[in-house]
FIKOLVEX-431101 format. One line per 3 residues: number of its first residue (from 1); their letters; for each residue z, y, x of N, C-alpha, C. Coordinates in steps of 0.05 Angstrom, whole numbers. Each point is the difference from the previous one (the first is absolute). Layout:
NUM	A	Z Y X Z Y X Z Y X  ... .
***
This chain:
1	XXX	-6 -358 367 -17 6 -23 -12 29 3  -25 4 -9 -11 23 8 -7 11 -37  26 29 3 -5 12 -28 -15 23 -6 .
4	XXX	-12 3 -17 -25 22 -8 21 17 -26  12 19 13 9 18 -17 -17 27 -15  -5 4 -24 -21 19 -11 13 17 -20 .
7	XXX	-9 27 2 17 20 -9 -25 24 -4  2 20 -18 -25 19 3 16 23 21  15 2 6 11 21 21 15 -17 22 .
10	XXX	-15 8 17 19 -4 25 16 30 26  20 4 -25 13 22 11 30 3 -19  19 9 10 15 2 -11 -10 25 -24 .
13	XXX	7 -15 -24 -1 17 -23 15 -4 -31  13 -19 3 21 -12 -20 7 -16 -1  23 -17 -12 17 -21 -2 -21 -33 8 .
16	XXX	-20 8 -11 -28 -22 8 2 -5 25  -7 21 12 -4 2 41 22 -6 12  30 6 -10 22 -5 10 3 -27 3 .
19	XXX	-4 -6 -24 -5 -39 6 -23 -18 13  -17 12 -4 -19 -10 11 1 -3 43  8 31 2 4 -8 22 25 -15 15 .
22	XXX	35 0 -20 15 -14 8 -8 -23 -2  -24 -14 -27 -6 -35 6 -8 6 33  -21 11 8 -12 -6 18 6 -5 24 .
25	XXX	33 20 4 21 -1 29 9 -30 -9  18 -14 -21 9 -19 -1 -21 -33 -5  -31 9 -8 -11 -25 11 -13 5 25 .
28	XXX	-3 15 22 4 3 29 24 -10 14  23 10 -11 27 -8 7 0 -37 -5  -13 -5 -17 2 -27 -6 -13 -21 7 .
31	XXX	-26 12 13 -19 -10 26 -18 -6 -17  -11 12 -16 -22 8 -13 -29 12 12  -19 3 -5 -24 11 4 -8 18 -24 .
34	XXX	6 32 4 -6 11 -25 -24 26 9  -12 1 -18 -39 6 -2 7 13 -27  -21 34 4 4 18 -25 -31 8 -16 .
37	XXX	6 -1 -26 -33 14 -7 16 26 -27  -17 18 3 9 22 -6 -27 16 -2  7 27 -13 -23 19 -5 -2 17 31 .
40	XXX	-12 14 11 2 19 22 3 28 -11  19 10 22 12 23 -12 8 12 37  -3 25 8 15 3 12 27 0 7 .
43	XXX	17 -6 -20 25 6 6 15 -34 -2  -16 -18 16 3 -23 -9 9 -3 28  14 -17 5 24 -15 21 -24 -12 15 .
46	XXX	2 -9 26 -7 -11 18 -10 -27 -12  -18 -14 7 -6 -22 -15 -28 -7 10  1 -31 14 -22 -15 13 -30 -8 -17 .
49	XXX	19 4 -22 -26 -7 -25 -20 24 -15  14 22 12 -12 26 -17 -24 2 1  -17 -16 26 -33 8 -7 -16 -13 -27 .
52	XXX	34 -20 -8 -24 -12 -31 18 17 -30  14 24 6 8 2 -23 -24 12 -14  7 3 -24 -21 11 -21 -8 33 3 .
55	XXX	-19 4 -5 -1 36 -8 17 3 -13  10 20 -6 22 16 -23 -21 5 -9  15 1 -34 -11 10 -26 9 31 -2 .
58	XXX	-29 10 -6 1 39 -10 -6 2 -20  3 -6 -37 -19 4 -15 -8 38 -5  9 10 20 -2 34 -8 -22 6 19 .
61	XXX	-4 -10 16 -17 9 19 -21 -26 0  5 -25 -12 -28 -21 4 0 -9 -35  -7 16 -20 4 -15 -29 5 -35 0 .
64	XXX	-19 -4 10 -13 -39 6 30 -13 -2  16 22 22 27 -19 9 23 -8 -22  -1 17 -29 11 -1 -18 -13 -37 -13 .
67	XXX	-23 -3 5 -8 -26 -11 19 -25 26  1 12 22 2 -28 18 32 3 -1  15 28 -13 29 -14 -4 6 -22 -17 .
70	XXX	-25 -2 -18 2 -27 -10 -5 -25 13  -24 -3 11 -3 -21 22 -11 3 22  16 -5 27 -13 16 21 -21 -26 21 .
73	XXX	-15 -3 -4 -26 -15 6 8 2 29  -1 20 11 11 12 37 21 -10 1  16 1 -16 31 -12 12 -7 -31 5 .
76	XXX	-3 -15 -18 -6 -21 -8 -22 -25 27  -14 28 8 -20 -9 27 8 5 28  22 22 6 14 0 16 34 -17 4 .
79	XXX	-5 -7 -23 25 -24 5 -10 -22 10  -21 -6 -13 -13 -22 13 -6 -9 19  -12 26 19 -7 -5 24 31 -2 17 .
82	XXX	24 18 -8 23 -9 15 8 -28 -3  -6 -13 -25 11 -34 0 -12 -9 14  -26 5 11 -17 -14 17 0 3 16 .
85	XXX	25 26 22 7 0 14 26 -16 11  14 7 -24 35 -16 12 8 -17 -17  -9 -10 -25 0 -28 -8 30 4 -12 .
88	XXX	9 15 -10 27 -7 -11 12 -26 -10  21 -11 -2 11 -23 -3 8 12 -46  8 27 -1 1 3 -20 1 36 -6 .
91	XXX	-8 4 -27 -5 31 2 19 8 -21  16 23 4 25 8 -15 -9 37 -10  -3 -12 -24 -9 36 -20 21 11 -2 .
94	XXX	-15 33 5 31 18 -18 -18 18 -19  2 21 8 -20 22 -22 -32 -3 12  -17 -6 -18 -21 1 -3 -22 3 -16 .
97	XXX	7 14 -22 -14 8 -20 -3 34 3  -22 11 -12 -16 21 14 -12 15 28  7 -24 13 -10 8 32 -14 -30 4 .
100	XXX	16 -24 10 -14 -19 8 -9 -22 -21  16 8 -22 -7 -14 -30 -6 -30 5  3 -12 -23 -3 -32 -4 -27 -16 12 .
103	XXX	-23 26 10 -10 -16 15 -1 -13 17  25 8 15 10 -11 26 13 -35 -4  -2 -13 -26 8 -18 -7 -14 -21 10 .
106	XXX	-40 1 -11 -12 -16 1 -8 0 32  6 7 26 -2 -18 24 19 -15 4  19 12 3 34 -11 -2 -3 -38 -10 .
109	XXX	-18 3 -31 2 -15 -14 -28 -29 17  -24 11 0 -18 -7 9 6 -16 33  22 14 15 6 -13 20 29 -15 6 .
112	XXX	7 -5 -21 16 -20 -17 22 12 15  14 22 6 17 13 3 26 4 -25  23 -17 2 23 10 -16 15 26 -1 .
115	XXX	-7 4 -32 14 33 5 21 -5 -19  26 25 11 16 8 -12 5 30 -3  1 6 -25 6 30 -6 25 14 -8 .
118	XXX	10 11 5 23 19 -8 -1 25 -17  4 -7 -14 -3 25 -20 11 18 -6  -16 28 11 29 20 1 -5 15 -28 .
121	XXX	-16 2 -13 -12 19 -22 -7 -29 -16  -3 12 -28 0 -16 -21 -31 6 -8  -23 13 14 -21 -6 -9 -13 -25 -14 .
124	XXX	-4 -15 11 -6 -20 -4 7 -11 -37  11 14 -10 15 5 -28 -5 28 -16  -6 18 16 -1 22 -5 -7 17 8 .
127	XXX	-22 10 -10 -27 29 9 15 15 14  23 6 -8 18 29 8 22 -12 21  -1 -21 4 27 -24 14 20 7 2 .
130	XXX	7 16 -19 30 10 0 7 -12 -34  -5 -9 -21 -1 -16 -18 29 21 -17  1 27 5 -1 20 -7 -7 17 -23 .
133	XXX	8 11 -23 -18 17 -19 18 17 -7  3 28 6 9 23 -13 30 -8 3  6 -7 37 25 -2 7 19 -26 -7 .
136	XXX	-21 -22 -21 11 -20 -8 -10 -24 11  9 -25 1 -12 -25 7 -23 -5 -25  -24 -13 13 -25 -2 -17 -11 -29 6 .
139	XXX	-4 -17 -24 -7 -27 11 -20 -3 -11  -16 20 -10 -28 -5 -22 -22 -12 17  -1 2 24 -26 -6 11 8 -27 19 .
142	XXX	27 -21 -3 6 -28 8 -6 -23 5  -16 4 -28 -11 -23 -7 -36 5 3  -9 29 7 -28 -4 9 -20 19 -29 .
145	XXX	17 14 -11 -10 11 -20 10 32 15  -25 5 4 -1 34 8 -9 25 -9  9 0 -43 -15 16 -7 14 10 -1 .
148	XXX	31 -3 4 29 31 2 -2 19 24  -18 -18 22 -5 24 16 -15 13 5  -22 3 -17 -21 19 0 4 22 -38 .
151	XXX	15 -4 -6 8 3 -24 27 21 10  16 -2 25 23 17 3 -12 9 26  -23 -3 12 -12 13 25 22 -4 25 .
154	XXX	5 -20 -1 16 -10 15 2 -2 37  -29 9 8 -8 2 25 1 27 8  23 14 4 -14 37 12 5 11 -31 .
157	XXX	2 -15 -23 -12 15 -16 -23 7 -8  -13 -12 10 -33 0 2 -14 -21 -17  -18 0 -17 -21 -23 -17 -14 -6 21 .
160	XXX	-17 13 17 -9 -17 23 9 -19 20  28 9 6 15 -18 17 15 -21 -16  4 13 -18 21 -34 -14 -29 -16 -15 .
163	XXX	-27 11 -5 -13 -26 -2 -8 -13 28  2 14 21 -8 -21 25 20 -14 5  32 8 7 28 -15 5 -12 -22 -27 .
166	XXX	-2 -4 -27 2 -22 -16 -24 -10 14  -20 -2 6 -22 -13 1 3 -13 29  13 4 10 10 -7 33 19 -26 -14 .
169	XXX	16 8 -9 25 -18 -6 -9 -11 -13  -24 -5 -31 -6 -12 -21 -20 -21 29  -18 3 11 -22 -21 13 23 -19 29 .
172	XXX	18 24 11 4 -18 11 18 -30 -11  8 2 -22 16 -19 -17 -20 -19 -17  -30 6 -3 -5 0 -8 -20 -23 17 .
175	XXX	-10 9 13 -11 -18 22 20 -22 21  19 2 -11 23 -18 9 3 11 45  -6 22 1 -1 3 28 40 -10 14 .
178	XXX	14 14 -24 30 -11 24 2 -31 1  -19 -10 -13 8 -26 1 -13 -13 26  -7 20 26 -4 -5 31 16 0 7 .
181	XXX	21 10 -10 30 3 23 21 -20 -11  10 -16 24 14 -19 -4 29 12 -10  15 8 12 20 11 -9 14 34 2 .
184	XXX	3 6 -32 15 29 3 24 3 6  12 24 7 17 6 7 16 18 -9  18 -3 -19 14 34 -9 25 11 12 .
187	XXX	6 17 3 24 11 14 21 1 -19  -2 1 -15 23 -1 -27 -3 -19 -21  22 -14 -16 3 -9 -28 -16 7 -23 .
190	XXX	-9 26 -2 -15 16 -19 -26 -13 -2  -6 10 39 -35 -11 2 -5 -22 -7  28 -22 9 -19 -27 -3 -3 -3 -30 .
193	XXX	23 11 -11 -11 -19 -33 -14 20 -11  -9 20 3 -22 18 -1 -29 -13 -5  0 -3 28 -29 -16 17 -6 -29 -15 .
196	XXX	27 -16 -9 2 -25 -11 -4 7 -25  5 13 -16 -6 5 -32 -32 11 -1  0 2 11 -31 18 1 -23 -24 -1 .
199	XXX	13 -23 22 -29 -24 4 -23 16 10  3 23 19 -19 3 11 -18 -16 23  18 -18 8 -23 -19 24 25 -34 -16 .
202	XXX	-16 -13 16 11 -27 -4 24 -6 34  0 19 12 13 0 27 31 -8 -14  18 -4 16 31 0 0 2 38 6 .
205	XXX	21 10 -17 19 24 2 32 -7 27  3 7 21 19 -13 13 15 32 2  30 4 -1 19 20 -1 -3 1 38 .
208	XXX	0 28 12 8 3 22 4 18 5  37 11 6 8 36 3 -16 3 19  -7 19 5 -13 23 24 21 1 16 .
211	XXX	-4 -4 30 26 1 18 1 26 12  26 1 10 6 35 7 -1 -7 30  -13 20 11 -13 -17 32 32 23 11 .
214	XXX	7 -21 24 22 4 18 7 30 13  14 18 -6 -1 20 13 -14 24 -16  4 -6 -28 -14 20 -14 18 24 0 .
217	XXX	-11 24 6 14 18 -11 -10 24 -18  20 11 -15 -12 11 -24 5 27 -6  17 13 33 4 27 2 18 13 -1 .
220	XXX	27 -11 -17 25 5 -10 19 -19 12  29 10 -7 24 -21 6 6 -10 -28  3 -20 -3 10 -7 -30 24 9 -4 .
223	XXX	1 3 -23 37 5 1 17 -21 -12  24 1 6 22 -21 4 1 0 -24  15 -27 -9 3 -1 -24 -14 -26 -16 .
226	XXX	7 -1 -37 -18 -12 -9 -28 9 -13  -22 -1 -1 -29 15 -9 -20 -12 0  -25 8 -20 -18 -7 -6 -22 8 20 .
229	XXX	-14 -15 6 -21 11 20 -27 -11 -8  -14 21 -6 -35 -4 -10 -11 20 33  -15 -33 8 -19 10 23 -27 -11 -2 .
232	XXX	-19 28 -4 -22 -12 -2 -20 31 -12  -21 -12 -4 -17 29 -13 14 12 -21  -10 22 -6 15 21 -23 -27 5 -21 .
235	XXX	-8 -20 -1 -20 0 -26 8 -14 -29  -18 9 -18 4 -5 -28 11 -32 -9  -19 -10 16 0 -24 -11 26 -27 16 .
238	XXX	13 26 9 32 -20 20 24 4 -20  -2 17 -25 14 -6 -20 28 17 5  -3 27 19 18 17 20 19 14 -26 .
241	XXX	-10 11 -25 6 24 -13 30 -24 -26  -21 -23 -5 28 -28 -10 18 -5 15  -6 -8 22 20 2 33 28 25 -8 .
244	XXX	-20 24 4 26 20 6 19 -4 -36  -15 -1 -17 12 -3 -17 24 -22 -9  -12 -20 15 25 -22 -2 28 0 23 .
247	XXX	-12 7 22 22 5 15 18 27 -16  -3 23 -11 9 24 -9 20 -17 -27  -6 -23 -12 8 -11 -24 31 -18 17 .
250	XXX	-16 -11 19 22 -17 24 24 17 10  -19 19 2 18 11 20 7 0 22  -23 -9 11 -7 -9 29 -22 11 17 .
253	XXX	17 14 25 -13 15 19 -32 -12 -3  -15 15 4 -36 -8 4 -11 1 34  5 -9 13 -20 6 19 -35 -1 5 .
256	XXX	-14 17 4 -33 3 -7 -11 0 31  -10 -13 16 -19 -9 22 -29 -2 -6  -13 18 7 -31 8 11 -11 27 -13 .
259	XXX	-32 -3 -9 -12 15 0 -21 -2 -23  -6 21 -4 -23 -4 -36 3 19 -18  -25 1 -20 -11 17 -11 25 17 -16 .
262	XXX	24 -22 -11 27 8 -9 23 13 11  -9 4 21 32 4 21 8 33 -8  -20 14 -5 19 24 -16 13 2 -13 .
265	XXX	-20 -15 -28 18 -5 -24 22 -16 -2  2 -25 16 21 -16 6 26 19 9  -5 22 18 22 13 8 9 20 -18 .
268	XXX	-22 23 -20 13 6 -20 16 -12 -20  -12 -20 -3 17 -19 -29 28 -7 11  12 -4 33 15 -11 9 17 26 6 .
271	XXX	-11 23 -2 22 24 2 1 8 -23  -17 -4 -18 15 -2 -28 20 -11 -5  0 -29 -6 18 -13 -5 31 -15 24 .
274	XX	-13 19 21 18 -14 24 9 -31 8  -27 -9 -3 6 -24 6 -14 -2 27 .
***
């Protein structure tokens, strides 16, 4: 089978890319045919397909490009011409919203190509896709009503950006566009009944952990014993600051693996309380 894996970065740059490229060793390993579409970037991996990735988006240096993070017309025409090169058997999404955006749907769709998406961010639900508000869980905008997020400036903090994030999320639900993709994909329990409460496409929600590719290492020796181990980004929305707090209640060693905007504060709060 020949797979069309799509991603807006093709470079190592977060927990996204880590998977993306372990699928790609294990459906090779599996005698697969796997084919990439992606934005162009210099710092992008070796890759047979790169003469059709997209321009990168600048909205600081090209204004225009702030409109095509909404729909990128170029992405959308350079995918095309790669299906008409290698004919995928089926095309598998990851992040694609503000670089190659949902335009990339209608060739996919037009050349009766089955997609499956994985969902690593909760956009698709949420302007801000962290479903997030002043450090709390926020479900105001679920069901497709997005006037809590221009009302708490929910994008940047910005009235400009949280009315484009709603107006992105309000049309594409609106115009029924996920209802091109055959089946989603969530990495956790949360997403799927998330994604499933919402009725954002008519697709199936299917549960699938993220696999930890063979030989990972993460820099340290673990230590012996019994312990908690959180490996993964050190951002807001991984729920890190409840974490340390419940193990500290347990009483159970914490171990913390990777990297992110938190990792200071993570380590103050943890020589505070010595956990």
């Amino acid at each position: 089978m020949k797979i069309l894996l799509v991603n807006r970065y093709h470079y190592p740059v977060g927990g996204t890319e880590t998977y993306l490229f372990a699928l790609d060793r294990m459906l090779r390993e599996a005698g697969h045919q796997v084919r990439h579409f992606s934005a162009a970037d210099p710092r992008n991996l070796p890759c047979g397909e790169a003469e059709f990735f997209a321009r990168p988006l600048d909205p600081q240096k090209r204004p225009f490009d702030a409109a095509r993070m909404l729909w990128n017309g170029e992405a959308a025409r350079k995918l095309d011409a790669l299906l008409a090169r290698e004919r995928p058997d089926v095309a598998h999404l990851n992040l694609v919203h503000h670089s190659l955006t949902l335009s990339i749907l209608g060739p996919l769709a037009r050349r009766k190509i089955p997609v499956v998406w994985t969902v690593h961010d909760l956009l698709p639900l949420c302007p801000n896709h962290l479903m997030l508000r002043a450090g709390k869980p926020c479900e105001d905008c679920l069901r497709g009503g997005y006037r809590a997020c221009l009302l708490h400036r929910c994008v940047g903090g910005s009235v400009s950006k949280s009315l484009a994030g709603s107006f992105e999320t309000w049309a594409a639900r609106r115009l029924r566009l996920y209802d091109k993709v055959g089946c989603f994909i969530a990495p956790s329990e949360c997403y799927r009944a998330l994604l499933e409460r919402a009725g954002f496409s008519r697709a199936p929600v299917l549960h699938l952990p993220n696999p930890l590719p063979p030989g990972t290492a993460f820099g340290y020796t673990p230590p012996e014993g019994d312990y908690i181990l959180y490996c993964g980004r050190l951002s807001e929305e991984k729920g890190l600051f409840p974490l340390l707090e419940a193990a500290k209640r347990l009483g159970a060693p914490l171990v913390v693996a990777g990297e992110g905007p938190l990792k200071s504060a993570l380590e103050a709060a943890a020589a505070r309380g010595g956990s």
